[in-house]
N, C-alpha and C positions, 0 to 999 in steps of 0.2 A: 457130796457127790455132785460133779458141774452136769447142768442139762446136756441133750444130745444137743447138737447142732441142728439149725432146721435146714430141711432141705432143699437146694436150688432148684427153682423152675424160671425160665426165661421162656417171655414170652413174645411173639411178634404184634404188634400194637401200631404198626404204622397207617392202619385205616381208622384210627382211631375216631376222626373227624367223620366218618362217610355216616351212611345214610344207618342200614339195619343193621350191617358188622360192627359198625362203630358206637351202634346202641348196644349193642351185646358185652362189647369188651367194655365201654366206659360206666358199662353197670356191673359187672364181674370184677373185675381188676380189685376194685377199693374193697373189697366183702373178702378176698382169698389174701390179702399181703401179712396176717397177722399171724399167716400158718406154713411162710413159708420164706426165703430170702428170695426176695425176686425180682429178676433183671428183665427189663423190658426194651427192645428194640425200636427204635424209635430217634424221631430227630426232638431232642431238649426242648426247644422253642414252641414245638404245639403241645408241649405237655404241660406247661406253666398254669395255666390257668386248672389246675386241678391241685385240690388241696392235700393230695398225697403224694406229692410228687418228691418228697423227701425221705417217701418210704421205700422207694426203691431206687436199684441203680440202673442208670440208663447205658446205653450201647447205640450211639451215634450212628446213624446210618441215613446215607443222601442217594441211593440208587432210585430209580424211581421204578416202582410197582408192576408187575410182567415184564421187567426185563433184563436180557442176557447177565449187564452188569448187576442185578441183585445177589444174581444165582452165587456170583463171583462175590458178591462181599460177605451175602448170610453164611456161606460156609466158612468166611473168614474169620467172622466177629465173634458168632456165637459161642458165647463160651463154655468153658468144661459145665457141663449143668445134669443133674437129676433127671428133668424133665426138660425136655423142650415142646410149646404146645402152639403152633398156627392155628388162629380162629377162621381161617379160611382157608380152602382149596390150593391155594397158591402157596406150597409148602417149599425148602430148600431142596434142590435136587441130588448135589455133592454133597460129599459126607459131612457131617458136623461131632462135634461133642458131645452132645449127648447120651447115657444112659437109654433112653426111651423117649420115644414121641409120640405123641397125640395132635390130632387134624380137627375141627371142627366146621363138617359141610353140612353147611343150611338149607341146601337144597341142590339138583341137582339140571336149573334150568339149562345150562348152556348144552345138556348132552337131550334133554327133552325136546328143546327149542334149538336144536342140532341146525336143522335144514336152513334156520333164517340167520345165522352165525354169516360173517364175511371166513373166507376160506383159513386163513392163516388164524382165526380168531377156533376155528372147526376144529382142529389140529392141533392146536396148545392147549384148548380144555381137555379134548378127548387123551390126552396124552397125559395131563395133570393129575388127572382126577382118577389116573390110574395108578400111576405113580403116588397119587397122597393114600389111597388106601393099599398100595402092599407097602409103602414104609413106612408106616404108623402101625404102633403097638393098640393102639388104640384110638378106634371111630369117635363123636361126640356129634349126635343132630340133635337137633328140634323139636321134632317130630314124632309119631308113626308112621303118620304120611312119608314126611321124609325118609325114614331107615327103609321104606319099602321100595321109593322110587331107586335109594342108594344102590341095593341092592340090586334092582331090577335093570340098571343104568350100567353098574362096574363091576356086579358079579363079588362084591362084598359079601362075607360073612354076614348072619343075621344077630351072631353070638357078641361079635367083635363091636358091634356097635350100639351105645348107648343114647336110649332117648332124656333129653333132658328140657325141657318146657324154657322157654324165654319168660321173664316176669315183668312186670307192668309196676312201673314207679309211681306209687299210690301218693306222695309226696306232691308229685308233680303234676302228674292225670287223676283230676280229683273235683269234685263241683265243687266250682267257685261261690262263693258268697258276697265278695263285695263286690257290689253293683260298681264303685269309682273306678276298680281295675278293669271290670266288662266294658264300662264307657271308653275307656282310653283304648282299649284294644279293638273299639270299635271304630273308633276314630281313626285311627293309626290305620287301617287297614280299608277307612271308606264300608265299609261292610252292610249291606241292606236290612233291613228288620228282619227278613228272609231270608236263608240260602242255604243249599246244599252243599257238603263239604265229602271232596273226596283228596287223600293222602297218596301219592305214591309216583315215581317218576314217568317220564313218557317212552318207555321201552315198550316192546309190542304184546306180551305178556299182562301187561296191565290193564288192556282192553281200553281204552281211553277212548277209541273210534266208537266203538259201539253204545259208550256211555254216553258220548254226546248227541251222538246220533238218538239214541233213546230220550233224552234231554229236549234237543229238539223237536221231538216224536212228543212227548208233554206237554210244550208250552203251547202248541198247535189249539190247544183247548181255552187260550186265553189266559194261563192259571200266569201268575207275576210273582217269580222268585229268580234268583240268580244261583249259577252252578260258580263255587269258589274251587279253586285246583292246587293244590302244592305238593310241589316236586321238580325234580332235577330235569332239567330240559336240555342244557348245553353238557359238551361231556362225553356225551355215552357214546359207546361204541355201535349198540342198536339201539335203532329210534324209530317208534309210529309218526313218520313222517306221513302220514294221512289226515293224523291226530293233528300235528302242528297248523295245516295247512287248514284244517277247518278250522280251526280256533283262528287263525288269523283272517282267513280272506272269507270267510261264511258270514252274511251282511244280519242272520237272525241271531247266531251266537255270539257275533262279536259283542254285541250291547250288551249280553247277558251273562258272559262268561269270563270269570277275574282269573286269570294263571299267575303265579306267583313261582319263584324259586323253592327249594326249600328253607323254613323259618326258625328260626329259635325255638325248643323245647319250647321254654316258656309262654311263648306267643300263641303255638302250635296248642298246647291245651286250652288257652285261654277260647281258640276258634271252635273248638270240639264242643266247648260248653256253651256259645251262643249260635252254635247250627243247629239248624232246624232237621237235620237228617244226616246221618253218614251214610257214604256209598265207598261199595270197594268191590272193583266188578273186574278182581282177578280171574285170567284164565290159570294162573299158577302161581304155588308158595310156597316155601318151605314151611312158613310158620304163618306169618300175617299177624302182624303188631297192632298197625292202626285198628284196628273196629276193637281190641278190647281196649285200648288209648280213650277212643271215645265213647266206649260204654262204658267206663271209668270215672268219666265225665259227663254223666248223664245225659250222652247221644245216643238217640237208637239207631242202628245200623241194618244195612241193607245189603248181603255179600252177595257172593258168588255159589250158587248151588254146585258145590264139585268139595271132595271129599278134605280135605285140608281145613276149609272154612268150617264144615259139619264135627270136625275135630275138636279145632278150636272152639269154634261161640254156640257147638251143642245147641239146645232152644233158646238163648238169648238174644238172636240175629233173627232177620224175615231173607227169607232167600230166593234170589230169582235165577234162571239159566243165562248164564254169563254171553251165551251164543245168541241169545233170539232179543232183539233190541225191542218187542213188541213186550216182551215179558220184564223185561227192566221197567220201558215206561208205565206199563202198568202196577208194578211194584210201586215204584215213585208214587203214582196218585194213590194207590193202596194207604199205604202208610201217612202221606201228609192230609188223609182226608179221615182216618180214620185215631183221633183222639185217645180211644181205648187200648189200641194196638200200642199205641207209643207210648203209654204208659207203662203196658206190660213189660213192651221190651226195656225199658229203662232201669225197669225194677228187678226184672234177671239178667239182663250186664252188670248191674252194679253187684249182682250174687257171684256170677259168673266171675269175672276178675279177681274176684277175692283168692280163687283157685292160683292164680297166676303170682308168683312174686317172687324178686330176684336173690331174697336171701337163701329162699330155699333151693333155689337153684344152683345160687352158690355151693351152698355144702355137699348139692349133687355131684356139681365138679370137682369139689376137693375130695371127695371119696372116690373117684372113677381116679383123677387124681393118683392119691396113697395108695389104692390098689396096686396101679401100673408101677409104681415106688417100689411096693412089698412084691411084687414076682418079679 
């Protein structure tokens, strides 16, 4: 008696490269292909460098991302499939082939952070992210946080949408041992004996101004460390162009403060394990990766007191009010003065994390997944 046939899901994967969607799918994708035939959307050439790339088939696509002409090809390419499943917001508009589709939104900043949107940027979320949840058979966030903002943002079913945890690559983000890889990577990057390490782009959402400002509001006391930065600066649509301009033309932060692009996986953990502190002093998240990254890696971390963060890192984080620069810099010397604290924290991140991993995550999608299959 020959097996059933498995069944097709295709999936949109052209952010593969970006920042947090592109960590979500290039940790998902390799854990679901042995349960399913599946076609991925995407142009060949950035997919090479992944060692399963000959598990699936690909579906050529050169439209470029939010616009008109996508809309006009996803509906043309996608093929007859089971599932069709966007990891983000920005789903097909026109009809396609598919059986059933599933949307996975991470959050629901641009309808939060509505008012600092340029206008035309106002009007294609607000209109997306309507449209991704009445044509989707099936929601997929992050969070709780998340499924509550979803809901309270688009009038979503609470039923329709499923939470499902991002996981932390314990392979990857992991304390290091050998001292020869700590040296090179200290080298490579100039890196002080000292310094604080904060993850995440310069949109205005990520509070960048108030952390530096808090930063400079510390060193005022003499203390001698440097603030390290990585993340995406050129690019973006919205930018704390407040943030830039102190980093650049600010004659006490310049000497003290290293901005970087974003870096290599690999690099990026290597820096988690030789900082002296993580800061991640979101006003908002869907999820918020970095602080269990480096509580993973035996950083203790410093978030943002607002409910997302209290989600995630529970007691394994020291938290300050992401709005009062006086309670940041205070945090700061909290923690780098206090020995005991930062051990604590070190030793419930590294508990904490253990909670987080992407296999299990996987199998959560593939059941939400088969579900959607079987009705």
């Amino acid at each position: 008696m020959s097996r059933p046939s498995k069944k097709i899901l295709t999936v949109d994967v052209r952010m593969i490269h970006h920042a947090g969607i592109g960590t979500y799918i290039r940790n998902l994708i390799p854990l679901i292909l042995d349960h399913y035939r599946v076609f991925l959307l995407a142009s060949g050439e950035n997919l090479q460098e992944f060692n399963w790339i000959n598990q699936v088939e690909i579906i050529e696509t050169g439209s470029s991302i939010y616009s008109v002409s996508e809309q006009l090809e996803l509906s043309r390419k996608i093929p007859r499939t089971d599932v069709f499943w966007s990891p983000h917001f920005n789903i097909p508009l026109l009809p396609v082939r598919a059986k059933k589709r599933i949307v996975t939104i991470h959050d629901v900043y641009h309808l939060a952070f509505y008012d600092l949107l340029p206008l035309m940027q106002k009007l294609y979320a607000r209109y997306m992210f309507r449209r991704a949840v009445k044509k989707s058979d099936k929601i997929i966030t992050v969070s709780n946080t998340s499924r509550e903002e979803i809901c309270r943002y688009t009038g979503a079913s609470r039923e329709n949408i499923a939470v499902i945890y991002n996981g932390v690559n314990r392979k990857l983000f992991r304390i290091e041992s050998n001292g020869g890889v700590l040296k090179q990577i200290r080298n490579k990057y100039q890196l002080p004996e000292r310094y604080i390490l904060s993850v995440g782009s310069i949109k205005p959402h990520k509070n960048l101004k108030r952390l530096l400002l808090a930063f400079r509001k510390f060193l005022q006391d003499g203390e001698d460390i440097k603030l390290f930065l990585a993340g995406k600066k050129e690019g973006l649509i919205t930018t704390d162009r407040e943030s830039a301009v102190l980093i650049k033309d600010d004659p006490f932060l310049k000497d003290r403060v290293i901005f970087t692009s974003w870096l290599p996986e690999q690099d990026l953990a290597l820096l988690y394990n030789l900082a002296t502190l993580f800061i991640f002093p979101s006003l908002y998240e869907g999820f918020g990766l970095p602080p269990l990254e480096a509580m993973a890696c035996g950083c203790p971390a410093l978030v943002s007191d607002i409910d997302i963060m209290r989600e995630i890192c529970e007691d394994a984080a020291y938290y300050a009010d992401p709005l009062d620069v006086n309670a940041i810099a205070d945090s700061i010397g909290k923690l780098l003065s206090d020995r005991a604290l930062c051990s604590e924290l070190k030793e419930k991140g590294l508990h904490r994390t253990a909670h987080f991993n992407w296999q299990e995550s996987a199998q959560q999608h593939i059941q939400v997944i088969d579900k959607i299959i079987a009705s």
